[in-house]
PyMOL CGO cylinders between C-alpha atoms (Angstrom):
from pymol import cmd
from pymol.cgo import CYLINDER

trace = [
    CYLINDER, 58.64, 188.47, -45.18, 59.18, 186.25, -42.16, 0.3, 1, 1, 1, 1, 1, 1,
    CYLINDER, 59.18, 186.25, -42.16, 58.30, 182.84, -42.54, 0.3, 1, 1, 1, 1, 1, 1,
    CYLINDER, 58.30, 182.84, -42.54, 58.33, 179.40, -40.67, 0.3, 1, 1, 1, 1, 1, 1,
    CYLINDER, 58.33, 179.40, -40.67, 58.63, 175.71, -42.72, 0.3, 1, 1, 1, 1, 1, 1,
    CYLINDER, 58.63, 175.71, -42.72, 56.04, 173.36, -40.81, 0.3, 1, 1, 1, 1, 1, 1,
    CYLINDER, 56.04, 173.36, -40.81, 55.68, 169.43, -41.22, 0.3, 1, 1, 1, 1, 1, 1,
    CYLINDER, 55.68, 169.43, -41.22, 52.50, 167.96, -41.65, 0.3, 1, 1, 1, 1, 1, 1,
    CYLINDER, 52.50, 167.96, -41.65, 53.41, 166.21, -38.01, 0.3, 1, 1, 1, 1, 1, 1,
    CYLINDER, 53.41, 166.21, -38.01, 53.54, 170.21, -36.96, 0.3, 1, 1, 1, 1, 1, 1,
    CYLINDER, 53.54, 170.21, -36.96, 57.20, 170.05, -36.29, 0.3, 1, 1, 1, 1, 1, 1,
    CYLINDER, 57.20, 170.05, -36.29, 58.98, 173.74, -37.22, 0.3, 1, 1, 1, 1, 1, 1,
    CYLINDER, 58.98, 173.74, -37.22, 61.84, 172.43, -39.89, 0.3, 1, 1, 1, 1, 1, 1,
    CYLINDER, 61.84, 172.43, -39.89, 63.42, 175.86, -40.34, 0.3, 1, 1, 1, 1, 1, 1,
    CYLINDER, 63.42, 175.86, -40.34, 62.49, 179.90, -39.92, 0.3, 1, 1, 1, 1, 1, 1,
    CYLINDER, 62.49, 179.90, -39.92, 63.48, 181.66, -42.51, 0.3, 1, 1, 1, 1, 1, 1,
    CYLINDER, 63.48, 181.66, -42.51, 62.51, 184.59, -45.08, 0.3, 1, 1, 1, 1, 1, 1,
    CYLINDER, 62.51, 184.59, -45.08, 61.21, 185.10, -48.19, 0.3, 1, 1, 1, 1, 1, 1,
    CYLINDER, 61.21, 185.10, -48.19, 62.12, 187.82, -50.69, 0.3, 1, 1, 1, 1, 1, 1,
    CYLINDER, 62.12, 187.82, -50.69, 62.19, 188.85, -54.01, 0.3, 1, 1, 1, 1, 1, 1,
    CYLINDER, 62.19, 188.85, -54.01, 65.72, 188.79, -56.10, 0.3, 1, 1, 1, 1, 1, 1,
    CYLINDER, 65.72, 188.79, -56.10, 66.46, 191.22, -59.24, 0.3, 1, 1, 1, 1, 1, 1,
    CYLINDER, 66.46, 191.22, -59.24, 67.92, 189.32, -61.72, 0.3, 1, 1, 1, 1, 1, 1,
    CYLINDER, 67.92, 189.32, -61.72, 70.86, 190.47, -64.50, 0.3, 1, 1, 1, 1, 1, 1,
    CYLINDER, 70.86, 190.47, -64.50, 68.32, 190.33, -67.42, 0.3, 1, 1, 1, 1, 1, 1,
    CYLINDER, 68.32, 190.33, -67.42, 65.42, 192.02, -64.80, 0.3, 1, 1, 1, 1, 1, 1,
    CYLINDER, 65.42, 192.02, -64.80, 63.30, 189.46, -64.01, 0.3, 1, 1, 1, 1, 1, 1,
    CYLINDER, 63.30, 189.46, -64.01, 62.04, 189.19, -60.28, 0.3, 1, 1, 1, 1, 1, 1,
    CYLINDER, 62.04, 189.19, -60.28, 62.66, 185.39, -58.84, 0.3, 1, 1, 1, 1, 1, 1,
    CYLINDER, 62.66, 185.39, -58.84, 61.05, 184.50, -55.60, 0.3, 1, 1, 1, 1, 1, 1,
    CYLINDER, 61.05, 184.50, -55.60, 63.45, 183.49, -53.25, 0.3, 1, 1, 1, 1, 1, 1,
    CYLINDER, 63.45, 183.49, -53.25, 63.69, 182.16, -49.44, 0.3, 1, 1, 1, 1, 1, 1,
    CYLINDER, 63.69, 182.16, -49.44, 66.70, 182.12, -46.84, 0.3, 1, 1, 1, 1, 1, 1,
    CYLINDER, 66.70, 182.12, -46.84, 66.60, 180.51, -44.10, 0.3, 1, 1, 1, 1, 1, 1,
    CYLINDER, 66.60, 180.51, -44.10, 68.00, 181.68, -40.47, 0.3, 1, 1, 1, 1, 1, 1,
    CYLINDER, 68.00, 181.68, -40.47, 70.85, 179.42, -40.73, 0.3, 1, 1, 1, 1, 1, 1,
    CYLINDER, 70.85, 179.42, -40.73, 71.92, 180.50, -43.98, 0.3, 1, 1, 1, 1, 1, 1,
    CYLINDER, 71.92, 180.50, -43.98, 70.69, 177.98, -46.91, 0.3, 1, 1, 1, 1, 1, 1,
    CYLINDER, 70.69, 177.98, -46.91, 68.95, 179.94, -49.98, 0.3, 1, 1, 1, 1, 1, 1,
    CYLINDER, 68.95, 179.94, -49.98, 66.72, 178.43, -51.76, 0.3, 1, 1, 1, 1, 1, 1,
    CYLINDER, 66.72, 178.43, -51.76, 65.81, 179.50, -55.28, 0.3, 1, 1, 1, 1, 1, 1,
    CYLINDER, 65.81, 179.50, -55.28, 62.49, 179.51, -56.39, 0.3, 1, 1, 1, 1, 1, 1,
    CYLINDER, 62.49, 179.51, -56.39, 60.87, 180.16, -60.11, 0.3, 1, 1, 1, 1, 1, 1,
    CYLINDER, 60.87, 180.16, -60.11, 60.71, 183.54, -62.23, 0.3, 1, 1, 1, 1, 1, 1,
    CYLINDER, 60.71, 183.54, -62.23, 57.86, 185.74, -61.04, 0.3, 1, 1, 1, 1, 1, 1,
    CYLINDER, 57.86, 185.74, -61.04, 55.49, 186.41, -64.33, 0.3, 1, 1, 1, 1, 1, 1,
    CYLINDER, 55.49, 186.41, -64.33, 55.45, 189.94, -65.74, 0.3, 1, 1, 1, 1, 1, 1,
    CYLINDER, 55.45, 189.94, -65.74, 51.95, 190.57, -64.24, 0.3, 1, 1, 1, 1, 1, 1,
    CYLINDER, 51.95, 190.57, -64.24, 53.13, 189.69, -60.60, 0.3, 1, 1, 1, 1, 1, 1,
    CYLINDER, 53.13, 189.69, -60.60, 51.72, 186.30, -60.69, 0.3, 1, 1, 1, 1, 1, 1,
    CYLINDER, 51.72, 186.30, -60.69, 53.87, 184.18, -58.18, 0.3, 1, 1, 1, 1, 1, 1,
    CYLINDER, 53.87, 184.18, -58.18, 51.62, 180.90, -58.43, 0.3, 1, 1, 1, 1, 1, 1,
    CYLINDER, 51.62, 180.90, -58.43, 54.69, 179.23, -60.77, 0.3, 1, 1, 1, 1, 1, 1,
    CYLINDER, 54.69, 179.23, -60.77, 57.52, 180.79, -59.02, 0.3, 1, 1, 1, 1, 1, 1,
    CYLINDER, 57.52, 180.79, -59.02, 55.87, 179.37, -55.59, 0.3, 1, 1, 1, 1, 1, 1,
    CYLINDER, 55.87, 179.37, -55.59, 55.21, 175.84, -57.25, 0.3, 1, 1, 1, 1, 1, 1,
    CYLINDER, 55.21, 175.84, -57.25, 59.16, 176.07, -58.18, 0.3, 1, 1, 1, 1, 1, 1,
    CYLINDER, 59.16, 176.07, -58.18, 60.10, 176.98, -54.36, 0.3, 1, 1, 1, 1, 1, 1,
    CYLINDER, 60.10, 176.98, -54.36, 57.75, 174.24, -53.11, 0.3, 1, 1, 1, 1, 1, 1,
    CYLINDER, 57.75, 174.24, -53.11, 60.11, 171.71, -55.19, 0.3, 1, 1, 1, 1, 1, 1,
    CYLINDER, 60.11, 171.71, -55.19, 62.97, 173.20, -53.82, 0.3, 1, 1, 1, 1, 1, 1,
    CYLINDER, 62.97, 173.20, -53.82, 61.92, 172.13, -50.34, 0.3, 1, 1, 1, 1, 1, 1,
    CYLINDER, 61.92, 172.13, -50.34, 61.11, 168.88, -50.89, 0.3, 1, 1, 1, 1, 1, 1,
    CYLINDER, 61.11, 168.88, -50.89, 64.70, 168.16, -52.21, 0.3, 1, 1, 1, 1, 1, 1,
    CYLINDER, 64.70, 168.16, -52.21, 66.27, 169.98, -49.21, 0.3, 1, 1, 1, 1, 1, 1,
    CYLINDER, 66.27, 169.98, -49.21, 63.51, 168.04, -46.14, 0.3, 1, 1, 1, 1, 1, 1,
    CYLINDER, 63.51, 168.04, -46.14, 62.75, 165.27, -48.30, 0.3, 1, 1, 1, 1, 1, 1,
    CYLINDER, 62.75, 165.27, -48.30, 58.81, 165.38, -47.59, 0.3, 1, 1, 1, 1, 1, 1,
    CYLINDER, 58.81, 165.38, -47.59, 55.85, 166.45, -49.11, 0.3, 1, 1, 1, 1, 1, 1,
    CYLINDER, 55.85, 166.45, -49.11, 53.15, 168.23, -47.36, 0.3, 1, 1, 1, 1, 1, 1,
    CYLINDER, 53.15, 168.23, -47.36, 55.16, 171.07, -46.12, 0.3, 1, 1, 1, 1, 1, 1,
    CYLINDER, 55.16, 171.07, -46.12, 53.11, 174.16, -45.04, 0.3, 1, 1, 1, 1, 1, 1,
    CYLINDER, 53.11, 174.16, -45.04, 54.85, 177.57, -45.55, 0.3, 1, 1, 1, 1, 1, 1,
    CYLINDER, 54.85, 177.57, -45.55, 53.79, 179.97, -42.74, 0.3, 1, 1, 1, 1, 1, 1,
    CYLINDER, 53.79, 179.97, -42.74, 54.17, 183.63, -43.90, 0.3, 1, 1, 1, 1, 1, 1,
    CYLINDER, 54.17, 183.63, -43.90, 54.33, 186.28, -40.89, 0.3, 1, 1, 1, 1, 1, 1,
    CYLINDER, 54.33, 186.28, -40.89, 52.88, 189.81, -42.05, 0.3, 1, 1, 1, 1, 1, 1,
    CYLINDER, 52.88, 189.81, -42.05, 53.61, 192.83, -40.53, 0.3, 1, 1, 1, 1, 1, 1,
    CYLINDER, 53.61, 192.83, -40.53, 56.38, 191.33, -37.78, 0.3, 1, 1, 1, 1, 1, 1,
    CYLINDER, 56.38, 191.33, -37.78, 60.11, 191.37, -38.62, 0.3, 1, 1, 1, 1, 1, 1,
    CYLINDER, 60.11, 191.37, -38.62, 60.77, 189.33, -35.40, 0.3, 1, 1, 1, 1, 1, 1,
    CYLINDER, 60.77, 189.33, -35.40, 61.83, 185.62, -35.85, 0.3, 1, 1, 1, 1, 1, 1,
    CYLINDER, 61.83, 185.62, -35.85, 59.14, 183.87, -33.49, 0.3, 1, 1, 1, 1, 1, 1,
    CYLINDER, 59.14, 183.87, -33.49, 60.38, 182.01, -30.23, 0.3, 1, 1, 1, 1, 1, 1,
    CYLINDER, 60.38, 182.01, -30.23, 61.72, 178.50, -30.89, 0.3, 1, 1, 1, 1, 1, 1,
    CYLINDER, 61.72, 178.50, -30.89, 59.11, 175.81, -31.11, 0.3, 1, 1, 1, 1, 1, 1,
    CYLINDER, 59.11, 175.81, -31.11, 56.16, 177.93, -31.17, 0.3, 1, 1, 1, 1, 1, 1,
    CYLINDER, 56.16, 177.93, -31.17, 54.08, 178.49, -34.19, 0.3, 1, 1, 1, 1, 1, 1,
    CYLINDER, 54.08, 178.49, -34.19, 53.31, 182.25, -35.71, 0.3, 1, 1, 1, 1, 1, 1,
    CYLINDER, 53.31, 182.25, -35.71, 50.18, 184.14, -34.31, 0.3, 1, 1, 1, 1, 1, 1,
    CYLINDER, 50.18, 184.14, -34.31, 46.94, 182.67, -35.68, 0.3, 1, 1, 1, 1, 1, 1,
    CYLINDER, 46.94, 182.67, -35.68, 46.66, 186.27, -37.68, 0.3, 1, 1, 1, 1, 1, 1,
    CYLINDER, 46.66, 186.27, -37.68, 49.85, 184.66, -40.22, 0.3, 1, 1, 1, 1, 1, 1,
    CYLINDER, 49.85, 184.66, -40.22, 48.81, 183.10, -43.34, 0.3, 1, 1, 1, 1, 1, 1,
    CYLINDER, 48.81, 183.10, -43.34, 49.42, 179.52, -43.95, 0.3, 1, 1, 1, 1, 1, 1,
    CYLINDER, 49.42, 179.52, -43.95, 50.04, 177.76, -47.26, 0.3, 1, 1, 1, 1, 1, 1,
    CYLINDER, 50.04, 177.76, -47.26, 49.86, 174.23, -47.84, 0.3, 1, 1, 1, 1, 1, 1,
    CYLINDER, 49.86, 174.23, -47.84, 52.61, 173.12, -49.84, 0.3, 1, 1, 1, 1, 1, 1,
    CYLINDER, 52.61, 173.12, -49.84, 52.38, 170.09, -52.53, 0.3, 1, 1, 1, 1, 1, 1,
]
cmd.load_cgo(trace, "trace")
């Protein structure tokens, strides 16, 4: 899935996307990459497709690479299309308000 890294000022601090991993012993880790590159690993996805821990694990993952809390993760559905530069994702995106 597409997705755009906002500041709580509203400023876009990367486009990226987010996908799911395999891992060697099976597990499924939630994972984003962003356009220029960086991947960040997030947590283990739970065996009943819970991502709520794997998410919280991402979420700590950006504050050590932006250095700010407050980050909102905007998640494009249905468009593979990297959005225009500084412009936000259609109002029909989700938005979730990182810690």
């Amino acid at each position: 899935m597409r997705c755009t890294i906002i500041s709580r000022a509203g400023q876009v601090l990367a486009y990226g996307r987010l996908f799911i991993r395999y891992q060697e012993d099976g597990g499924l880790r939630l994972d984003l990459e962003t356009d220029r590159g960086r991947v960040l690993q997030g947590g283990l996805i739970e065996e009943d497709g819970d991502m709520t821990q794997a998410g919280e694990i991402l979420s700590e993952q950006f504050f050590d690479v932006w250095g700010m809390s407050d980050l909102t993760l905007s998640i494009q559905c249905g468009d593979s299309g990297a959005p225009p530069n500084a412009t936000l994702p259609p109002a029909a995106d989700i938005d979730m308000s990182l810690l």
